[in-house]
N, C-alpha and C positions, 0 to 999 in steps of 0.2 A: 504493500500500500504506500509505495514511497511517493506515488504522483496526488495523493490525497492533500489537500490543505486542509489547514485547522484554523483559514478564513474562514470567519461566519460572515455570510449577509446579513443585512440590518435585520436587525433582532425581531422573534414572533411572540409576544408573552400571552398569546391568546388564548394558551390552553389546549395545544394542536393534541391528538391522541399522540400514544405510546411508538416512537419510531421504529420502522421495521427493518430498513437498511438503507444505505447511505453510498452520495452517490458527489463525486467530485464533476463540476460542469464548469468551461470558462462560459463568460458572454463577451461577444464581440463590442465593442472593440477593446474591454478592459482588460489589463494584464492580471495573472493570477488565477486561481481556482477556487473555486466557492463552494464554501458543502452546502448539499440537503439530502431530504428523505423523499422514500417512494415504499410503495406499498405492492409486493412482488403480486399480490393478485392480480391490482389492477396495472401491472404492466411485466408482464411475466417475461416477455423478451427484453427488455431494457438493458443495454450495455454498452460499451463503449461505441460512439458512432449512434450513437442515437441521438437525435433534434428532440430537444422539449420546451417546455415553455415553462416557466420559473417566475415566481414574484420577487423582483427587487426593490427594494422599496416601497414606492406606489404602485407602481408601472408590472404589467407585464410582458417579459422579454426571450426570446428565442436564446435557447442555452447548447451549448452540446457536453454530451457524457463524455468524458477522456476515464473515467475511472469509474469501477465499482468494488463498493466494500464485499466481503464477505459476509457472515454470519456473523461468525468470530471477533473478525476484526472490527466488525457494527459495532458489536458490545462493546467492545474495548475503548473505541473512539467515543461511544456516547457517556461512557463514565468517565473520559476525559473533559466533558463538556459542562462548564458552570450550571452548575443544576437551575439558575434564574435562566435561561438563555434558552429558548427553544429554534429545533433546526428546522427551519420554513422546507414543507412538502413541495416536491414539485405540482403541477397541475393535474387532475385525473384523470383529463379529455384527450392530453398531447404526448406524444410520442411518434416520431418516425426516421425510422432505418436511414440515414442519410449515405452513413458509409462503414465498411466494417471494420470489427475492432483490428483487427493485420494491418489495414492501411494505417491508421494513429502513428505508429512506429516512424511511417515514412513523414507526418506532417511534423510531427513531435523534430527531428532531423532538419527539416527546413528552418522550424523556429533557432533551432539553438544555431546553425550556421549563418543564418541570416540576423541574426541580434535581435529575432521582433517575434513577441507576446505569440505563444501558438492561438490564442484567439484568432488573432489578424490574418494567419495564414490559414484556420477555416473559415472565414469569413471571403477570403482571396480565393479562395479553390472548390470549395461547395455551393453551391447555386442552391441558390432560396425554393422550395418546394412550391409546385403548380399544381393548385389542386382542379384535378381532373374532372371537366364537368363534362355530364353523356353529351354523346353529339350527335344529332339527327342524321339516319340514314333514312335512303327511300331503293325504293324497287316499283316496278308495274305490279298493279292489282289484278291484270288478267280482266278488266272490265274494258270491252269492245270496244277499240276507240271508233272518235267522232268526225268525220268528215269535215267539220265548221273548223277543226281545230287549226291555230295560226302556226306561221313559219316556225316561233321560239320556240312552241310548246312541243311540237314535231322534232325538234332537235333535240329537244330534254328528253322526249319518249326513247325515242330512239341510241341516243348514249345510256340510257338504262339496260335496252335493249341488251343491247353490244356488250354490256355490262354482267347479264346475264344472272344477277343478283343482287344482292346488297350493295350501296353505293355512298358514300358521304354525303353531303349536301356539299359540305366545300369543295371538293372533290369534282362534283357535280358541276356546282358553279365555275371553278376556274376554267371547265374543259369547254362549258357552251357560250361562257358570257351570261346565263340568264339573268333577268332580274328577280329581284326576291319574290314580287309580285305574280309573276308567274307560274313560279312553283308553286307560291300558294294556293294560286288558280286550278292547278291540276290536283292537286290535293283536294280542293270541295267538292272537285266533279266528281272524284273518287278514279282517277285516272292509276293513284299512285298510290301508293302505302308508306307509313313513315315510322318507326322507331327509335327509340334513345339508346346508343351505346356510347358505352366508354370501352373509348379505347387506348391500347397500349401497343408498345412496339412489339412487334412476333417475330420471330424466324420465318423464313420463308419455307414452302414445300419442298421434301426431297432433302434434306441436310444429312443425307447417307454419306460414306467414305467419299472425298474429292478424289477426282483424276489430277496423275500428275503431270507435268510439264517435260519430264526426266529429258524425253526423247527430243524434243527441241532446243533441251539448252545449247548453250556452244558449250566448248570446253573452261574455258575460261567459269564461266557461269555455274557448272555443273562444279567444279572445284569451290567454289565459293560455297554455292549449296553443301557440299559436305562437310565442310573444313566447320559452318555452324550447327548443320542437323545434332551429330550426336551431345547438345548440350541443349536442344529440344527434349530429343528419346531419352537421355537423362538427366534432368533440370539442374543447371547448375550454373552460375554465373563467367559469362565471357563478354570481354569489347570487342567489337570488331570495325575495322574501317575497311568499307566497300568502296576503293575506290577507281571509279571508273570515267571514262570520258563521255561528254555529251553522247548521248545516244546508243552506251556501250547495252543497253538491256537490266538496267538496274532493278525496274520494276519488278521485272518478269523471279529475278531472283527473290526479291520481296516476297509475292505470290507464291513462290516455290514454296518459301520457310514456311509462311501462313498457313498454308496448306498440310505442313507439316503437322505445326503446331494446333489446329484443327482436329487434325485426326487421331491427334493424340487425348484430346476432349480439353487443350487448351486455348487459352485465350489469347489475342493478338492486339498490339497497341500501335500505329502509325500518327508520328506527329512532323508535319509538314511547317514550314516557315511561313505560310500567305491564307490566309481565309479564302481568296479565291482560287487558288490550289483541289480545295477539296472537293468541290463539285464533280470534276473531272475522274477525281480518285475515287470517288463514291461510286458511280455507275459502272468503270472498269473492275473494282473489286468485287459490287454485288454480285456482278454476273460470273466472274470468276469461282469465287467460294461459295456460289449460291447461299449466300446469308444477307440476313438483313444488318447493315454496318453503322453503328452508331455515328454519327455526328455531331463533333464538337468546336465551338467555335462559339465571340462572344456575340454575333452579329445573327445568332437565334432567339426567338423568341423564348420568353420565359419558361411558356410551359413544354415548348419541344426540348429546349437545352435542361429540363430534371426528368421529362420520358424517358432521355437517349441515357441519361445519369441512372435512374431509377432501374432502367432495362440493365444496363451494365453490371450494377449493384448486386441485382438476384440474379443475376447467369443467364437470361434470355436473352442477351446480346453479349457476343463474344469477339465481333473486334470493332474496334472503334479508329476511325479517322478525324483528327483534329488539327486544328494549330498551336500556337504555343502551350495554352493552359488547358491541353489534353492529357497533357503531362498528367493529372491530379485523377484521372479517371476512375472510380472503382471498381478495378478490373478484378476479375473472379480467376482463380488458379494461371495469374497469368504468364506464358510461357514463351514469350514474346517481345521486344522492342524494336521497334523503326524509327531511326531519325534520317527522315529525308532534306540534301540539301545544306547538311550537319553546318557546313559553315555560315551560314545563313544570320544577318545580323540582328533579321527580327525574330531570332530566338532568347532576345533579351529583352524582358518587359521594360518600358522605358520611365512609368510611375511606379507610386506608391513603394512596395516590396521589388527589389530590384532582380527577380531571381532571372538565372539561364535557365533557359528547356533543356536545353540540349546537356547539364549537368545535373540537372536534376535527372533527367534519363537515364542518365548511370548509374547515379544511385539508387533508384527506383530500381533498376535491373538487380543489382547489388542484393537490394534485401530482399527482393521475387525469387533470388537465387536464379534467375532465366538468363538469357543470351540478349546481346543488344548490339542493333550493327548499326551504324553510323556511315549514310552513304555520301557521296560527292566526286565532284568532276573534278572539283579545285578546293579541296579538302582546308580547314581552319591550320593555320600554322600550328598553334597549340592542339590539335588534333593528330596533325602531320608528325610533328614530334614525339605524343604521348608513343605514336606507332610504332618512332624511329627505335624507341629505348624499351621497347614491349610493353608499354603496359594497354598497349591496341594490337588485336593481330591483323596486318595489312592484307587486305584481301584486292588484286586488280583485274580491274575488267581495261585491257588497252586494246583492243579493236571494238567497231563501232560493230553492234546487232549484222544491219544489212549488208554488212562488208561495201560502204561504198567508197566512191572513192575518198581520200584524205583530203579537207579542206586547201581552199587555194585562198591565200591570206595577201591581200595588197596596201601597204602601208603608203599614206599621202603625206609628205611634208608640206602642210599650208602654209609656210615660210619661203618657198621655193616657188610659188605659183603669185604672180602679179594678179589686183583685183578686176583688171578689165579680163584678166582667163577666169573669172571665177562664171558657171552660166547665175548663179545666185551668191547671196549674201555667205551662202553657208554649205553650200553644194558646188563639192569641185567636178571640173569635167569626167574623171575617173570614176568620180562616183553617179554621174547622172548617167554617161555610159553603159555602167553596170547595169541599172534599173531600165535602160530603155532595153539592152541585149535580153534582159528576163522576161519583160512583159512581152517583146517578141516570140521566147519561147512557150510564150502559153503560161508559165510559170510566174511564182508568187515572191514577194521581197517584203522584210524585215527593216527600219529602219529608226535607229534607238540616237535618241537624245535627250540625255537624264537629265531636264531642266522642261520643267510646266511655265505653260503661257508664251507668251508673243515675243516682250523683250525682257531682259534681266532686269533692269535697272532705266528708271527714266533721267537726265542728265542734262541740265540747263547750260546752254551752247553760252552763254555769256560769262557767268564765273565759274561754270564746273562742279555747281555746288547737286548732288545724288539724292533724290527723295527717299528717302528712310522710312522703316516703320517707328513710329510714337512711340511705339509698346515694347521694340523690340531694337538689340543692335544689328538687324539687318538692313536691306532695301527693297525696297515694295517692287513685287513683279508685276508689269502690263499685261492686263490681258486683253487680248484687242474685241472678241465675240462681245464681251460686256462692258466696254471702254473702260475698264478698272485698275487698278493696283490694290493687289493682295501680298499681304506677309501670310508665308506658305507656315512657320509658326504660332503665331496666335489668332491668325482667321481675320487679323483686323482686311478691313476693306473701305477704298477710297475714292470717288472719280479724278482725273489727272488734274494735277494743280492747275491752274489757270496764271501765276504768280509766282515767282521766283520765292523760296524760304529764306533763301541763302544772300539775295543780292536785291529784291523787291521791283526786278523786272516781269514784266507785265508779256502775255502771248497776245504777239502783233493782229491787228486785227486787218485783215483783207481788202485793201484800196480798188475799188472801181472792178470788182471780180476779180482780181489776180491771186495766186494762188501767195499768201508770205510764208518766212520761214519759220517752222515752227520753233518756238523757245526751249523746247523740249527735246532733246535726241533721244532717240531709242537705242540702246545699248545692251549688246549679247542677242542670245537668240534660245528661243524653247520650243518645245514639242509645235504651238499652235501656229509660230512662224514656218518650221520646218515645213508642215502641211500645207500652208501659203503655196512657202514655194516651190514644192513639188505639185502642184495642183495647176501651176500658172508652168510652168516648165515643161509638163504629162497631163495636158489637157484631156485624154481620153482615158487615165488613166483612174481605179475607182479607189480614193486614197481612205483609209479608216483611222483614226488615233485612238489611243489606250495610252491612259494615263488617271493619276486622279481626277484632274478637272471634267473627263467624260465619262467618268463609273460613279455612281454615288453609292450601288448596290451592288451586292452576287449577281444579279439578274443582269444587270446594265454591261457586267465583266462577259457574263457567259454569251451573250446576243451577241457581246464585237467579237467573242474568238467563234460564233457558230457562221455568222458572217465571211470570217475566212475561210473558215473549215468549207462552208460550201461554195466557194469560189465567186460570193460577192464581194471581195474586196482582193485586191492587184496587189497593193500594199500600205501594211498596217504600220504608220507613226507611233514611235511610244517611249516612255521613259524606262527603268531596269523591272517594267511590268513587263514587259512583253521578252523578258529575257530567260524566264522560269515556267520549265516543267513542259513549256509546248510542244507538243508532236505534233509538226505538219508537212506531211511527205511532200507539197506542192510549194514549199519556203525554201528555193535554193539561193539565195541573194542576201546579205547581209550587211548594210551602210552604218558605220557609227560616224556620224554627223562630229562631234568633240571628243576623244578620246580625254581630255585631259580635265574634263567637265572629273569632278573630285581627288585628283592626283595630288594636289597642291595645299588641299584641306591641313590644317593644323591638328594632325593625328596621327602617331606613328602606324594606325590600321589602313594610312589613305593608300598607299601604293598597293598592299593585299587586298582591298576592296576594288581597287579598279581593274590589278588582275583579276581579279572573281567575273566581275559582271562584265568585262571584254571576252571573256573566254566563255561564261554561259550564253551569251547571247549570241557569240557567232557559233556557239553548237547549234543554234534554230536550224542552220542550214544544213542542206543537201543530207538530208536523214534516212533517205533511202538508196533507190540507185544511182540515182542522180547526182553531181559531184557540188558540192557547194563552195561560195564563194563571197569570201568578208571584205571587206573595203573600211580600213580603218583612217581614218581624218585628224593628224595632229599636231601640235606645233612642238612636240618634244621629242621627235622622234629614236632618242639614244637611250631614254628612258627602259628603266629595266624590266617593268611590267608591260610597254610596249613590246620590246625585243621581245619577250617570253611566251608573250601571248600570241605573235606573228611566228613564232617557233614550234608552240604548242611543246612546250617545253616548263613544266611543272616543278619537274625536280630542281632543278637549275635557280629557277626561281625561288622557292622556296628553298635551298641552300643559301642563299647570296642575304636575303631577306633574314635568315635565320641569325645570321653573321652579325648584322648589324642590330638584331634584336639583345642578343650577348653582350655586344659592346656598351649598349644604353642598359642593361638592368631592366628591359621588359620585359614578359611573356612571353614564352612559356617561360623563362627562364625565372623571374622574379614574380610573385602576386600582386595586386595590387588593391587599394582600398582608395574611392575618388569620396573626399567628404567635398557635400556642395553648400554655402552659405548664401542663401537667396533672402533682400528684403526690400520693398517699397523705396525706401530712402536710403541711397548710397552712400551716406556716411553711416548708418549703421549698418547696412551687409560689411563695412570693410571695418570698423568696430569689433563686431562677432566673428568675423572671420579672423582676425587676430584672436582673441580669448580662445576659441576652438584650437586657434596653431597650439597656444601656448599649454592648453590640457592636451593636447595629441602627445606632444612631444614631451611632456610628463607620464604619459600611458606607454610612450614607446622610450622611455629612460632605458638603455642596455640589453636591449631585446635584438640588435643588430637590424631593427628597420631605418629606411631613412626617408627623407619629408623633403616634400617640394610647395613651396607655397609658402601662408596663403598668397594668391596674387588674381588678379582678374582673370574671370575663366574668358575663353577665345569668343562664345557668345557673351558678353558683357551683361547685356540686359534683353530678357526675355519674357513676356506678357507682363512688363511694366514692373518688375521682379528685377535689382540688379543683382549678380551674382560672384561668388568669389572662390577657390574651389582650391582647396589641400590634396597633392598626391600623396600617400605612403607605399613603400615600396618592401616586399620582407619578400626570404626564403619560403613561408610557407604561410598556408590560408589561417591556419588555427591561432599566427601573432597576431592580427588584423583582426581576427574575431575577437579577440583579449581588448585592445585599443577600442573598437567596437562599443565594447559593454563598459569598458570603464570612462570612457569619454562623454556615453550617453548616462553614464549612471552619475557622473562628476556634470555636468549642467543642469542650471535652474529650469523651471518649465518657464518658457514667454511666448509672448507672441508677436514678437517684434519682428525676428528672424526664423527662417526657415531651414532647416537643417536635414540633407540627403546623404546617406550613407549609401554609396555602387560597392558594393562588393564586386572584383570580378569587372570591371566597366567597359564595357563596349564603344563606348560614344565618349569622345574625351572635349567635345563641344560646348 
């Protein structure tokens, strides 16, 4: 009973009966554990991973069980209990399974690595419970239809028809369009029939032994597949890094293991970097493992994202595809891990609790005792390494699936081409070449430029003075569809100044119709120019963009990639969206419009991230038989993640990079800990951000960590928040966890300043 506290909540003196056992619950968001009683009749199942509801105080508040007493040790604790003091019953009505007691172990783990109250981490990773209310089905009554009846009403009939039974009403509705009125209409005539069910997620038919894939792997693949099967067949913990190049058949090895681990009656967990990722994966796995596949992601609605949770829970669903915070799934005997993409940035939550997916997956693998591969083209350096020294077993896939041919990579130095050769502001002749020789072939082009909107920056031609965001230390991007400026961080938005900030010149107004010059230059170029001028350049040509500014939803992502899929669109504009996960046999063409668009970032990750997304995004091309063909655009071209990536030469790269990681004391080689000091008024962020150096470096007295800071972090000021930001640097993660708890335990509560502890930081911005 060592997780019990001998915290009472606010006191019962109301004369509650005789306690029967006792039960330790946190409540979100407060630190600590709080006892009370329950009464095993009326909650017979009650134990750890149970949701209840508890009076605190006035109020009553959703609790979760982390402990329960014994018998014994009931006694014992209540004759430890001032006999004035009574311990408040939980509620008689509330209880439910949220998750089981085996997972605790894994959250209980997150809390102590991450410095923060396990409350806040089930409050972070368990979804609030939807309570399921019946949902109208209908079917035909078998009463003769009516000759008067109208167009809609004929289409309802008959999709029931087709239906051949039972049917949802929503279900119903998405498929015809109807209106609600109409239904109802057939409903009186007695056209239909209608019943309330509730429902839940099932299995599908047929969930007998899968077929396996054996006979199709290559070799390569089929090596992969064994080297993890036998710690499937006998459960027990392995890393592995699956690393393959765009297009090497990653998947299909995925599917293999699943398959495995299926038919062994275990459960399988895949967690992807992109919410728009998953769609794609859902429908090729269904139909694969003929199972119905859990869905996880935050951009579900409440009561789908605790079904797919709830299915999970009790074992009627057994694998689940997610994004980051699938991680947390309550999987049942699970014998399984997938991290696709492994090096993937947004596997780092960027609020609140700062954890990785992709290390929490290890550990989660760790205490499931299962196998966990971790796949990628262009593997995390700290990835690539853990491999190098064993503590990953390297698994490569280096030929592509359809054996095509090897990309042909054309590097453009835009410092060697004069502006009257450019045919556009941003498109060299090499590269408009390319795209006109594709769309002659019948065939489809790719073209990535990792910058949303028209122009970068708007810049007054008189003193040069840059419109900024208010809020933030950036500058407002033009976007020309809505004539606006948007800061891509805090959402502010603005129409284009009229009025110099900088110098109080005034936008000349137009004499006698002529055209004057505007005050304002437009400066850099993004995804909505690119389309400009590819569209005025390939007049016949049918151009699509994918980026944030043209997805607001799943829905809006899946329409522009089924658009190409079915050969309406020539080619797709887009930022490092269109660089993830695509199969499209008919994309043999590949234009990176800026190569150096984040090379020059104040991050030692900017050069590994730009290798990353230069090298996934010219994987789009030529994925079958057809030979594919990149055209890269830059002004550095000596640069080491250009060369590597026109080489297709990984190792090299990642050697050279490694070198220089050493020399500075970064990762893999050192951990690191980013504290962040954010406040309203920039003389207190840099106030606080001193008092913080000064207890850091008290916490880290002779521990062999060292400190950089504090000093203005490279974003200075964001959503009106200036900011300040302490590196620490140690040998290993457990010193930084120690500074962590002491630093946080040695400061007042206020609320002046704002204070972010990254374990682990991704983003050094």
């Amino acid at each position: 009973m060592s997780q019990l506290s001998l915290i009472d909540p606010p006191a019962d003196t109301s004369g509650a009966p005789p306690l029967e056992r006792l039960v330790s619950v946190v409540v979100p968001p407060l630190e600590g554990e709080f006892l009370y009683s329950f009464d095993p009749a009326a909650h017979p199942s009650l134990c750890a991973g149970s949701l209840v509801t508890v009076q605190f105080g006035r109020r009553s508040v959703p609790a979760f069980v982390v402990s329960v007493a014994s018998e014994r040790e009931a006694a014992a604790l209540r004759e430890m209990q001032q006999r004035s003091v009574r311990v408040k019953n939980i509620s008689a009505d509330s209880s439910i399974q949220a998750f089981s007691p085996g997972h605790l172990e894994f959250f209980r783990w997150i809390a102590k690595y991450y410095a923060e109250p396990l409350s806040k981490i089930l409050d972070l990773a368990v979804p609030a419970p939807a309570v399921s209310k019946p949902e109208p089905f209908l079917r035909l009554s078998g009463k003769e239809l009516d000759s008067r009846l109208g167009s809609s009403q004929r289409a309802i009939l008959d999709r029931l028809s087709s239906a051949g039974g039972w049917l949802s009403l929503s279900d119903l509705r998405t498929t015809t369009k109807a209106p609600a009125a109409t239904v109802r209409a057939l409903l009186e005539k007695g056209f239909v029939d209608q019943e309330l069910r509730s429902v839940a997620p099932q299995l599908l038919e047929g969930n007998a032994a899968l077929a396996s894939l054996k006979d199709s792997l290559t070799e390569e693949q089929q090596k992969a597949v064994d080297a993890v099967s036998p710690h499937i067949e006998h459960p027990s913990f392995a890393s592995f890094l699956l690393h393959g190049v765009t297009g090497s058949g990653k998947t299909e090895v995925y599917l293999e293991l699943m398959v495995d681990a299926l038919n062994r009656g275990l459960s399988a967990l895949v967690v992807v970097p992109e919410i728009a990722l998953t769609p794609q994966l859902l429908d090729r796995f269904e139909k694969r493992l003929s199972q119905k596949v859990a869905l996880l992601h935050s951009s579900l609605s409440a009561k789908d994202r605790w079904r797919f949770w709830d299915g999970l829970r009790s074992g009627a669903l057994r694998v689940a595809v997610g994004a980051r915070s699938a991680i947390f799934a309550p999987m049942q005997n699970l014998g399984l891990i997938i991290i696709d993409e492994e090096h993937d940035a947004s596997f780092k939550q960027g609020e609140g609790i700062r954890y990785h997916g992709r290390d929490l997956a290890i550990v989660r693998a760790k205490l499931s005792n299962c196998p966990i591969v971790l796949g990628s083209a262009t593997p995390s350096l700290e990835t690539f390494h853990n491999a190098a020294t064993g503590k990953h077993v390297r698994l490569e896939l280096s030929r592509r699936f359809f054996s095509s041919p090897p990309l042909k990579h054309e590097l453009i130095d835009l410092n060697r081409l004069k502006p009257w050769e450019m045919p556009s502001k941003g498109i060299s002749p090499q590269l408009l070449q390319g795209l006109i020789d594709t769309l002659k072939a019948g065939e489809q082009a790719f073209v990535l430029h990792n910058r949303r909107g028209f122009a970068s920056y708007l810049q007054c031609s008189k003193c040069e003075h840059v419109v900024g965001c208010p809020h933030c230390s950036v500058t407002l991007t033009y976007h020309r569809k809505n004539n606006s400026l948007l800061c891509h961080f805090c959402g502010h938005s603005s129409p284009p100044p009229v009025v110099c900030a900088g110098c109080g010149a005034a936008e000349p107004i137009p004499a006698d119709g002529a055209e004057a010059e505007p005050l304002f230059s437009q400066r850099g170029a993004g995804t909505e120019r690119v389309a400009e001028e590819l569209a005025t350049l390939l007049p016949d040509a049918r151009i699509g963009k994918l980026d944030r500014d043209s997805v607001s939803s799943i829905d809006d992502y899946i329409e522009i990639l089924r658009r190409v899929r079915e050969r309406e669109v020539d080619i797709l504009v887009g930022t490092q969206m269109i660089a993830k996960g695509h199969d499209l046999p008919d994309v043999t063409f590949v234009g990176i419009v800026d190569c150096d668009v984040g090379l020059h970032m104040p991050d030692f990750r900017a050069a590994e991230r730009s290798f990353q997304l230069l090298t996934q995004v010219a994987g789009r091309a030529g994925r079958r038989d057809k030979r594919g063909t990149v055209v890269l655009q830059t002004r550095v071209p000596s640069h080491a993640s250009l060369k590597s990536t026109v080489a297709a030469d990984y190792q090299s790269f990642a050697e050279g990079e490694l070198q220089l990681r050493r020399a500075l004391d970064y990762p893999p080689f050192m951990r690191l800990l980013r504290i962040i000091i954010a406040a309203e008024d920039k003389a207190v962020a840099q106030q606080w951000a001193q008092h913080v150096a000064e207890v850091t470096v008290s916490a880290c007295d002779g521990r062999g960590i060292s400190l950089l800071g504090p000093a203005p972090a490279p974003l200075e000021k964001v959503r009106s928040h200036w900011r300040y930001h302490i590196l620490c640097k140690a040998p290993s993660a457990s010193l930084l966890q120690n500074v962590m708890q002491r630093v946080k335990s040695s400061l007042p509560d206020q609320k002046k300043a704002r204070l972010i502890f990254d374990l682990d930081p991704q983003d050094m911005l």
